[in-house]
Every structure is written in C-alpha cells, then in structure tokens.
C-alpha positions as CSV (number, residue, x, y, z in Angstrom):
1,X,0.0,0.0,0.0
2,X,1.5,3.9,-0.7
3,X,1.5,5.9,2.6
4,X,0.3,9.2,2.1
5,X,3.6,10.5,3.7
6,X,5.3,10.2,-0.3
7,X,6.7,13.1,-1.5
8,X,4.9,14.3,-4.6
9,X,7.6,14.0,-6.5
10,X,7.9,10.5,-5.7
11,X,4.2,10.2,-6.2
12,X,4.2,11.4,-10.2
13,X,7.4,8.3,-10.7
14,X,5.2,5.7,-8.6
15,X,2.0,7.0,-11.2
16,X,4.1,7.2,-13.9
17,X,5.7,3.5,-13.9
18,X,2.2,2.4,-13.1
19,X,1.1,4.0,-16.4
20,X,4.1,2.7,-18.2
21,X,3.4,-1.0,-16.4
22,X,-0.3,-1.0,-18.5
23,X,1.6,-1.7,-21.3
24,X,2.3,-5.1,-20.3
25,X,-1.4,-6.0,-20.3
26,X,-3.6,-7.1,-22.8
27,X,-6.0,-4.7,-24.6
28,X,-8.8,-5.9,-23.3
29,X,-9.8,-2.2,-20.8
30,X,-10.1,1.4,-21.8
31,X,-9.2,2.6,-18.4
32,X,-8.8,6.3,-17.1
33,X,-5.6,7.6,-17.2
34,X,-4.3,8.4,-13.7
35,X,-6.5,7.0,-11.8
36,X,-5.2,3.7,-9.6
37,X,-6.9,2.5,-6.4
38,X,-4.8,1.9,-3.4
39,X,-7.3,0.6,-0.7
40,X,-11.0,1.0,-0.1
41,X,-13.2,1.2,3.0
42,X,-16.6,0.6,2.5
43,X,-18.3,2.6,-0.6
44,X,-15.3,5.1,-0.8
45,X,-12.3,4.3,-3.0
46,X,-8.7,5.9,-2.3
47,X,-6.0,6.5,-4.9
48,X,-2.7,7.6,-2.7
49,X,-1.0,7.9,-5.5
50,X,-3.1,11.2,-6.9
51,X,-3.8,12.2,-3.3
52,X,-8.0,11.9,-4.3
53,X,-10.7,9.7,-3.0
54,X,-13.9,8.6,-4.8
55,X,-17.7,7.8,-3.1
56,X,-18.3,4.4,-5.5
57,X,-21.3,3.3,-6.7
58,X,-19.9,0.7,-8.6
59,X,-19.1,-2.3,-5.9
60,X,-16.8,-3.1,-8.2
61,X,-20.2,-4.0,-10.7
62,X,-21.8,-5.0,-7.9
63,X,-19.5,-7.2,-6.4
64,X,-18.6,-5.6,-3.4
65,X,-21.9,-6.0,-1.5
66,X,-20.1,-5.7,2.3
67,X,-18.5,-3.2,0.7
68,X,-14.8,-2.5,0.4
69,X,-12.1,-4.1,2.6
70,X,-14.4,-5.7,4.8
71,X,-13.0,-5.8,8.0
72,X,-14.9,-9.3,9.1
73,X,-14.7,-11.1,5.8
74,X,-10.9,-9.8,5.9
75,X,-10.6,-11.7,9.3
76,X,-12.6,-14.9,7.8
77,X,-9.7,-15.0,4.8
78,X,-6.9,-14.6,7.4
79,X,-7.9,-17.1,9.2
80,X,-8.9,-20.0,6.9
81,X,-5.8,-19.2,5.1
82,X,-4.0,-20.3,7.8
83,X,-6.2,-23.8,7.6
84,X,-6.4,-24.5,4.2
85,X,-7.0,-22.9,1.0
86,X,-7.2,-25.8,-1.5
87,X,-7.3,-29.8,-1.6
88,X,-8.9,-30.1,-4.9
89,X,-12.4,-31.4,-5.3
90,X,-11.2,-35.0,-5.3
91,X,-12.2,-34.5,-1.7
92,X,-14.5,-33.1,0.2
93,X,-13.5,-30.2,2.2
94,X,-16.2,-28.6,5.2
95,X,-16.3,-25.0,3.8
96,X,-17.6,-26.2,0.5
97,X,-20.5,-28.6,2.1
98,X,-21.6,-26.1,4.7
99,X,-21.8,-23.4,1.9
100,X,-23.9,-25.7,-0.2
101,X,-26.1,-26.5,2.5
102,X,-26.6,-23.1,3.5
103,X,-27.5,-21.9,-0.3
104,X,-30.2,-24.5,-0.1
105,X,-31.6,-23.6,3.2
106,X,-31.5,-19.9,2.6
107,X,-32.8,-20.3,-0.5
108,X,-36.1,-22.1,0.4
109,X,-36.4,-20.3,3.8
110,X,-36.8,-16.8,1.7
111,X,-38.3,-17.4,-1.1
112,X,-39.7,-20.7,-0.6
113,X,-38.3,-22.5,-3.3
114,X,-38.8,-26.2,-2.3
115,X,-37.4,-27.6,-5.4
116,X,-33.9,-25.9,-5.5
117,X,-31.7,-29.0,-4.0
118,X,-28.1,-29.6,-5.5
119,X,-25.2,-26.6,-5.8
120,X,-22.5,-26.5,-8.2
121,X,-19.3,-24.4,-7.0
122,X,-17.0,-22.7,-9.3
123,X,-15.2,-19.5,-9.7
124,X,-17.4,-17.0,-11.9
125,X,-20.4,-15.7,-12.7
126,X,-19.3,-16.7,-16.5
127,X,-18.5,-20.3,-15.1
128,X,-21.7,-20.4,-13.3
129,X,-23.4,-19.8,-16.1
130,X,-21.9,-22.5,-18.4
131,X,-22.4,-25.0,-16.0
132,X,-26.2,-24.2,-16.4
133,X,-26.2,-24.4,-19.6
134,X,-24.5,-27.5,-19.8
135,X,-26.9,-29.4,-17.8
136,X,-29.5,-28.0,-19.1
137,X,-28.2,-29.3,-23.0
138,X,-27.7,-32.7,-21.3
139,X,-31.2,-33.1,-19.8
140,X,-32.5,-32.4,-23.3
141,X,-30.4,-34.6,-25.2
142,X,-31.0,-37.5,-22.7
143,X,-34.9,-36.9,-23.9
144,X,-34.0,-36.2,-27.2
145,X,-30.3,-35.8,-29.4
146,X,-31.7,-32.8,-31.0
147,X,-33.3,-31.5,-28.0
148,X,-30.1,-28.9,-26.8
149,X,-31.0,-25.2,-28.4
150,X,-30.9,-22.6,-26.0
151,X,-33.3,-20.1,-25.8
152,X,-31.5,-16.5,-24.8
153,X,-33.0,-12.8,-25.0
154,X,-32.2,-9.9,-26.8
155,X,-30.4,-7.1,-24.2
156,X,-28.9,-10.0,-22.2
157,X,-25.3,-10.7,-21.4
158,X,-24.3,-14.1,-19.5
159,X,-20.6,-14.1,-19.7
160,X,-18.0,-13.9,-22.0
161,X,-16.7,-17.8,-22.4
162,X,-17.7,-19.1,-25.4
163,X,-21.0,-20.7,-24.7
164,X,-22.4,-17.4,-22.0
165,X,-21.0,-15.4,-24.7
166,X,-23.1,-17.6,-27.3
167,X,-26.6,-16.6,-25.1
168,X,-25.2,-12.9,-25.0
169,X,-27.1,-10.8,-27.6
170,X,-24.8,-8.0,-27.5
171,X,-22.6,-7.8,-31.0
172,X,-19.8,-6.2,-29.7
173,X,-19.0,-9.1,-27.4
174,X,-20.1,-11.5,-29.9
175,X,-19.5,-10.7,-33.8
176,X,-15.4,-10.3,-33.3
177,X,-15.1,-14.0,-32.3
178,X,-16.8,-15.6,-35.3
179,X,-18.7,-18.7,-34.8
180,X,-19.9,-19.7,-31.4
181,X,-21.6,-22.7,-29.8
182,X,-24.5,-23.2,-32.4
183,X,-28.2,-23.7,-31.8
184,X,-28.8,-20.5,-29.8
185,X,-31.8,-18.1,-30.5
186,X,-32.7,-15.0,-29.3
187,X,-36.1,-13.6,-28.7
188,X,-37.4,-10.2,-27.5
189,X,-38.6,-10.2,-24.0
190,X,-41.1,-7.4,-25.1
191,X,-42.9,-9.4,-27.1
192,X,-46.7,-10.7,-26.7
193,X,-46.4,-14.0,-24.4
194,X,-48.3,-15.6,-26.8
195,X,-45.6,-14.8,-30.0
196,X,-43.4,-16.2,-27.6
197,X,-45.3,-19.5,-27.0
198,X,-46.0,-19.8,-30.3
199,X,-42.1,-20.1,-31.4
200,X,-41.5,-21.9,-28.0
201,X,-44.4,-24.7,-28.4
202,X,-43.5,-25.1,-32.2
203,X,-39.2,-25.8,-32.0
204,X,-40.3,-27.5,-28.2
205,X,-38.8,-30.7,-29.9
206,X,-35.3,-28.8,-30.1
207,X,-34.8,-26.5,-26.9
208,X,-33.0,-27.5,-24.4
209,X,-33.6,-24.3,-22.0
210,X,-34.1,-20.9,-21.7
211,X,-31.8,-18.3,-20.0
212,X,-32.8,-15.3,-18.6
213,X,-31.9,-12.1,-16.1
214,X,-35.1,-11.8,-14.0
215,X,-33.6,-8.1,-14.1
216,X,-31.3,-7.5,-17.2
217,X,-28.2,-5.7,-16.1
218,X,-25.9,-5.0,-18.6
219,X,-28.1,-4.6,-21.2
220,X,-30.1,-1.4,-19.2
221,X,-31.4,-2.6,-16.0
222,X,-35.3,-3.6,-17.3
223,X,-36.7,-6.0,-14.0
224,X,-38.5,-8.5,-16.1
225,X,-42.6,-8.5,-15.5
226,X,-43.7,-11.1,-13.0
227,X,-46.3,-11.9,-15.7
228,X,-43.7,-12.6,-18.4
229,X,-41.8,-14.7,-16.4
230,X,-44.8,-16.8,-14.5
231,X,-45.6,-17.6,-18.3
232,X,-42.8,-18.3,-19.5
233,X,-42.3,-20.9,-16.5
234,X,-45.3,-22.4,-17.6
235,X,-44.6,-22.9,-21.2
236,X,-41.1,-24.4,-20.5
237,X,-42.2,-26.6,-17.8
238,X,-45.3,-27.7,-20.5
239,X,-42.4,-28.8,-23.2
240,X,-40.1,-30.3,-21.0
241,X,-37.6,-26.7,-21.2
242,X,-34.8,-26.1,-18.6
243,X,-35.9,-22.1,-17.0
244,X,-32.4,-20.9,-16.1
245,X,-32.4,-17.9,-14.3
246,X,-29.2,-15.5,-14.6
247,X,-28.9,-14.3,-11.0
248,X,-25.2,-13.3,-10.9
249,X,-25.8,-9.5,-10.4
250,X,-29.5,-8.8,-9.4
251,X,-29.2,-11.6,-6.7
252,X,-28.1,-11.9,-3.3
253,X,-29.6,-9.4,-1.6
254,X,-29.0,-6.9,-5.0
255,X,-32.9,-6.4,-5.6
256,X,-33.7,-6.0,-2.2
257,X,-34.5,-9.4,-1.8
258,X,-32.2,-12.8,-1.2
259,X,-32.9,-13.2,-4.9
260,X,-34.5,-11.4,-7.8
261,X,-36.9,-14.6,-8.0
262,X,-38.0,-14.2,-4.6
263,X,-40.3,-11.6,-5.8
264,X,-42.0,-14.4,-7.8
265,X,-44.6,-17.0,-6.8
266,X,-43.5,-20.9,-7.0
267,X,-45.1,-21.2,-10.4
268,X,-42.1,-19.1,-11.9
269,X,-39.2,-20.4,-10.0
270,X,-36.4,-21.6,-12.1
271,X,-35.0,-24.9,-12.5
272,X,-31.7,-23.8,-12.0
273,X,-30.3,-20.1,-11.4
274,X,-26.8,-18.9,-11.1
275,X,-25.1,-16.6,-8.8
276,X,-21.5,-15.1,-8.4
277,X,-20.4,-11.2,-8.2
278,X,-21.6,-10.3,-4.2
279,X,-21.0,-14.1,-3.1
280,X,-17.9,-13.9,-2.4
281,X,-17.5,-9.7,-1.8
282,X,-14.8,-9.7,-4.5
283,X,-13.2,-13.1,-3.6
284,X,-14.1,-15.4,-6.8
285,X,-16.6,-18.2,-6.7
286,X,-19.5,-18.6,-8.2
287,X,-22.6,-20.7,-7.9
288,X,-25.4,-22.8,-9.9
289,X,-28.2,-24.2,-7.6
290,X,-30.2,-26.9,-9.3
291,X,-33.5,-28.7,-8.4
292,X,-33.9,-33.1,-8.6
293,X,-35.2,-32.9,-12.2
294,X,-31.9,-31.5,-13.5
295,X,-29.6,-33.0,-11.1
296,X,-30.8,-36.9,-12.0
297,X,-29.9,-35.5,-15.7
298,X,-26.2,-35.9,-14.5
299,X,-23.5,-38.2,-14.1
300,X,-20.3,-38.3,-12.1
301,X,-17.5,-36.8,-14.6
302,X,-20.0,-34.7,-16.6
303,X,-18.8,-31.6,-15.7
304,X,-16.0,-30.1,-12.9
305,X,-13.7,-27.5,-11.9
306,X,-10.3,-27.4,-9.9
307,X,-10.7,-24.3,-7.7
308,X,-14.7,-24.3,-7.6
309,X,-15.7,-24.9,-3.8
310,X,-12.1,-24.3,-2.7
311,X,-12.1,-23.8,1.6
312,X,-10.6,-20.3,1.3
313,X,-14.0,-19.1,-1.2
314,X,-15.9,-20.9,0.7
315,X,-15.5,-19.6,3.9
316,X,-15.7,-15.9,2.5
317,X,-19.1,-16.8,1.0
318,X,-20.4,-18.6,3.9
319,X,-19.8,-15.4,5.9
320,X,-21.3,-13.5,3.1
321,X,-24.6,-15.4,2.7
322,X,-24.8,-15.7,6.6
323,X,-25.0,-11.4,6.9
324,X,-27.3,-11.0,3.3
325,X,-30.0,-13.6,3.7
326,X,-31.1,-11.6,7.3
327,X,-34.3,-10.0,7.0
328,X,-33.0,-7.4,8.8
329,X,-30.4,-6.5,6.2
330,X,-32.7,-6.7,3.6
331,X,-34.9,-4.2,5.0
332,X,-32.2,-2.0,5.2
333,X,-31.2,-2.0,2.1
334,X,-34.3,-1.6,1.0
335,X,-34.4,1.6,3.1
336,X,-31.4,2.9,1.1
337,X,-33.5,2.4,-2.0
338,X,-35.7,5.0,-1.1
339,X,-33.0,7.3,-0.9
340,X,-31.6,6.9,-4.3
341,X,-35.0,6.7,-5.6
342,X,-36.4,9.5,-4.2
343,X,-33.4,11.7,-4.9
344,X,-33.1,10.2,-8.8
345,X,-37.1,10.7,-9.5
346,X,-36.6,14.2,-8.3
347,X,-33.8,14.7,-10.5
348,X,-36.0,13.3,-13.7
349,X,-38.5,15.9,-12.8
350,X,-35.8,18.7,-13.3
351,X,-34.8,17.4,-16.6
352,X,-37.5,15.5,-17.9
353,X,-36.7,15.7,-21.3
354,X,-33.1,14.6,-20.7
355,X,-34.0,11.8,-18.4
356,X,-36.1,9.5,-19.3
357,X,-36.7,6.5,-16.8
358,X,-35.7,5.4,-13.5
359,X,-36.0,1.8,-12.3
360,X,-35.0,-0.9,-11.2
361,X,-35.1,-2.8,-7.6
362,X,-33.5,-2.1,-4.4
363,X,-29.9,-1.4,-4.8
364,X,-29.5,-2.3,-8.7
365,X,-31.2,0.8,-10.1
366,X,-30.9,2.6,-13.9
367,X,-31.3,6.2,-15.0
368,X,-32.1,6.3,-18.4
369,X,-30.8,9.5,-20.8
370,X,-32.2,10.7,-24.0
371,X,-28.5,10.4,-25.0
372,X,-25.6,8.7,-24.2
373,X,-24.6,9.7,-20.9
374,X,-20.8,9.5,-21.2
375,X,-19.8,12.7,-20.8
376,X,-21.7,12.7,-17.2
377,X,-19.5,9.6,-16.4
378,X,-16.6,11.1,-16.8
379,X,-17.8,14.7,-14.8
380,X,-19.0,12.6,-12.3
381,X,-15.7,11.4,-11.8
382,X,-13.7,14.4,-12.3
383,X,-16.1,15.4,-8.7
384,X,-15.6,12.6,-6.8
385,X,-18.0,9.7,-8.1
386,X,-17.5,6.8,-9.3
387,X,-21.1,5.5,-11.7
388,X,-21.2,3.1,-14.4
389,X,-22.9,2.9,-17.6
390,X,-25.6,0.1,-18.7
391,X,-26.8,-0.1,-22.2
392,X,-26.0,2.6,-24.4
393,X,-28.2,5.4,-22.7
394,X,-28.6,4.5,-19.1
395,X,-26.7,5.1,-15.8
396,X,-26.3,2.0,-13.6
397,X,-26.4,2.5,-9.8
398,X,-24.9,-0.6,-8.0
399,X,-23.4,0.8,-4.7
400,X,-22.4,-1.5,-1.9
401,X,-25.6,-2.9,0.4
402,X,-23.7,-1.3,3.1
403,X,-23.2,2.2,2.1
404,X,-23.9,5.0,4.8
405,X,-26.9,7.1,4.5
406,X,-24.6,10.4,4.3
407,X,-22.2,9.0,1.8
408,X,-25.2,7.9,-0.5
409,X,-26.5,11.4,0.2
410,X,-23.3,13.1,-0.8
411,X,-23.0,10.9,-3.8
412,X,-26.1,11.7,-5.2
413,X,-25.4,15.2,-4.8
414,X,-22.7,15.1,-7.1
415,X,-24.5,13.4,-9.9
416,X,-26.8,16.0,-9.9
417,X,-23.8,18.1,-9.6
418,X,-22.6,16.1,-12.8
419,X,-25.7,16.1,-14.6
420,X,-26.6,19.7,-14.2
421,X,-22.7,20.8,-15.6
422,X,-23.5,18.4,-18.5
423,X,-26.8,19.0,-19.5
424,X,-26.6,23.0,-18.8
C-alpha cells in the first residue's frame, strides 16, 4: 500500500511507472488515465498515489456488496488461510459442504423455493453460467439428441466464455469471435407471451432451455414482469424446457430481496439459477443451484472445476450469505433504495426531457438519458464519483448494500452536480 507520507515528486514516478506497467497487459480495458486505487473502506475508494478519493457506486459491478475491505470477511480469509486454502475437489473439504447447505436452506427459507436442492461451485459468474447451460443441453439430449437449443434474450449478457458469450445478444461481445456454440436463438422479451409460446411450443422438440436475467443488467437494468416470467415458467415446464435464471448481479440481496426470483410466486421459480459477483465480496466463486429434475440428468465426470468450492472461497461466501440472507439487512437496504430513488425521480423531474426513466429494484437501479450519458461519467468522476454505464443510454447504480446514509446522500449530490454541468 502507498503511505500518504510520499513526496509528490515521488508520487508522479510511482503514477508514472504504473502507467508505463499498462503496457504489459492485454488490450482488453479502456481505463482512465491516472487514476489507480490503493485501498478501499466501504463505498469510498482511495488513490494515494493522486492524493484523491472517490464515493463508488460501482461495488466493483456490484460485487462488493459488504463493501470494500471488509473488515470481518478480511478476518474470515486470514484465518482460513492459515487452515487450508485448496485440496482439490477430489475431496470433500467442510467450507464447500456447509456453503452448499446453507444456499439451499436460505434459499427455500426466503423465497420458498422447495425444489432448488443440489449446488455447483466454481469461480465465476461466467463459469456459473456455463455449468447451467451444460446441464441444461444434457437433460435435453438425454430426452432427445436434438433436443439442446438454447433459448437466450435480446439485451442480455451471460458471460464472455464461449458458450455465456453464445446466449449474450450484444454484437460487440459476440461478432469479433466468429462462430460460437451453435443452436442458440434470441427472442425479444417485449414481445406478446403468446408470440413467444408460439415459437417456444413449435421448436419444443429442439430446446434444451431458456436463460434469462429476471432483471437485465448490462443490457439497461429492465426487471422483467412477473407476468412474463410466470408464463414463461409455464410454457417451459409444459415442453419439457430447462428455466435458467441469470442471478449473478440482481441476486443476493442486489434487488432488495435474497434473490430477484423471490419476488416471484412458486409457479415461476427456475429450475436452476446462477449466482456469483456479491458471493464472495470480491473473492471469486461462483454458484449454480439446481432442483432433482436436472440433477438426475447428471453423471459423475460430466462436468467439474479445480478451484470451484475451494475452503478459502468458501469460507468468504459462507460469511457473506450468513450477513445478506437476514431479514433485517434486507430491510435496510431496501431503506437505502428510497434514498436513491427518491433523490433520482426528483432529478428526472428537473430534466424531464433529458431523463427518461428510473428503475429498477433495491440497490440495482438505472437512470435512463435521452443520450448517451458518457460525458456525465466522466464529470462525475472528475467530482468525486465513481457511476457506471448500462446499455447505451442508461446510468447504472450498483453501490455497496452497506453504504452509509450520508455518503449515498453526498454521492447523489454530485451526480446532480454532474448532470446539471453536462446538460446546462
């Protein structure tokens, strides 16, 4: 870590090899120039190196749900490291089996989801999600060889390996790789359910599964209608169709709720859903919870990983679930919703031409422009704030479940600050 005590001259070599160091990478990031994060406590971010701090509302795309440099998951890593970080999963190990058990429990004690019973552990949301989609292609082919098309959704994005990156709709992510995992199709959530059905009901004797956000991050933040998805459920379940649910950044706690499906009756639950980003506060592992109908599809060597469910992620995410799935918590973070609501609905009112939606659900929220809303990004920073972009016209507010009332306050302040210097 750089102690503030550095010269400043010293400071400028220390930024400047940093700089230098980038070119080592792969071109992969557009990142801002001068700008390198030293340490972080809770929602606020500190570069030493340019003597500036930043409120974020970025948990590191909503990873950092505890928020940065967690004192108590800090303390749960020190202290299993000193145990055992990895035997390989040739084994069983107790952080991995407790974790799983929990998922399950948590998950049917909060949203009542009976059937969810088996847990895959890996090390990504991306991961997470191909594991879904593999088991979903091998219940289907069990039934049927050319039952394994997926059914994805325009606006989506699920990863960037080659088979999330196959259900992604985006073409920026997809078009520069050439061919991908074939027998995808993507449909437009905004369509009549029964235009839907119709396409679903007539290929039935191909599809595998459908994979969807129940609130679509990247792609704008747009929750899903609990209409839409109850019949969609119903239509998959009535041709024998895998419902995956993408859960790896509107769950845990993200839309107020232990999961974005808890806001849905039993009928719509998914068959399996994924989860990663806040599970393990910015240590990686990822997760895809399964119900009996899916797991029986398997077979011992079908799929695996070498770190997934490794003690040292475990433990992290075991703490993590144990503070999130508290009703308590949640109510507080809904709480903070109101805040940014409140403040961002009064904001659209002062430039309603400009802005053209809010939404979202508790701390996952979007702020649609009339026009890209880069430059505000990059004012926004310039005071102090750190926001991220979703879509091509939309702000995306992802702050850590744990940020202080003042500090959310203060941030919003300087978006408006940001906005009004843009737009005026």
């Amino acid at each position: 870590m750089f102690k503030r005590s550095l010269s400043n001259t010293t400071k400028k070599m220390v930024a400047s090899n940093l700089i230098e160091a980038n070119s080592f990478q792969v071109t992969t990031y557009a990142r801002p120039e001068n700008l390198c994060f030293t340490r972080g406590k809770n929602a606020i971010l500190f570069d030493d190196i340019n003597n500036k701090q930043y409120i974020d509302f970025t948990a590191g795309i909503a990873v950092t749900g505890l928020g940065h440099s967690n004192p108590e998951v800090a303390e749960v890593i020190s202290k299993q490291a000193l145990k055992l970080v990895h035997s390989s999963n040739l084994y069983y190990n107790e952080e991995c089996l407790k974790l799983s058990e929990k998922l399950i429990e948590k998950t049917i004690q909060f949203d009542g989801q009976s059937d969810a019973t088996k847990v895959f552990l890996c090390n990504s949301g991306t991961e997470a999600n191909e594991a879904a989609l593999k088991f979903a292609k091998k219940h289907g082919i069990i039934k049927n060889p050319k039952k394994q098309g997926i059914i994805a959704f325009e606006n989506s994005f699920h990863g960037r390996t080659m088979g999330a990156l196959s259900a992604t709709w985006g073409i920026k992510y997809r078009v520069p790789f050439g061919d991908l995992v074939p027998h995808f199709k993507f449909l437009n959530i905004n369509d009549e359910l029964g235009k839907l059905q119709a396409y679903i009901e007539q290929n039935a004797s191909e599809i595998a599964g459908l994979i969807i956000e129940p609130i679509q991050g990247e792609g704008g933040i747009f929750p899903i209608p609990t209409e839409k998805l109850i019949g969609l459920k119903k239509i998959c379940h009535d041709n024998d169709i895998i419902v995956i649910y993408d859960e790896i950044q509107c769950g845990l706690g993200r839309s107020g709720k232990l999961w974005a499906h808890s806001y849905l009756p039993k009928e719509a639950h998914p068959d399996i859903f994924t989860s990663a980003k806040a599970l393990g506060n910015g240590f990686p592992i990822g997760a895809t919870i399964i119900n009996d109908k899916v797991n029986n599809a398997l077979q011992v060597g079908d799929h695996g990983t070498t770190y997934g469910g490794n003690p040292l992620g475990s433990a992290v995410s075991n703490y993590v679930v144990d503070v999130i799935a508290d009703q308590k918590f949640l109510d507080h973070v809904n709480e903070k919703s109101k805040i940014f609501v409140s403040f961002l609905k009064s904001l659209q009112e002062k430039y309603p031409n400009q802005i053209k939606d809010v939404r979202g659900k508790g701390l996952i929220l979007g702020v649609e422009f009339a026009e890209s809303p880069a430059s505000i990004v990059v004012k926004a920073r310039e005071l102090g704030l750190l926001i991220i972009t979703a879509g091509k016209t939309t702000v995306r507010f992802v702050p850590a479940l744990t940020i202080e009332d003042d500090i959310a306050q203060k941030g919003l302040e300087i978006f408006e600050q940001a906005v009004k210097e843009v737009l005026n």
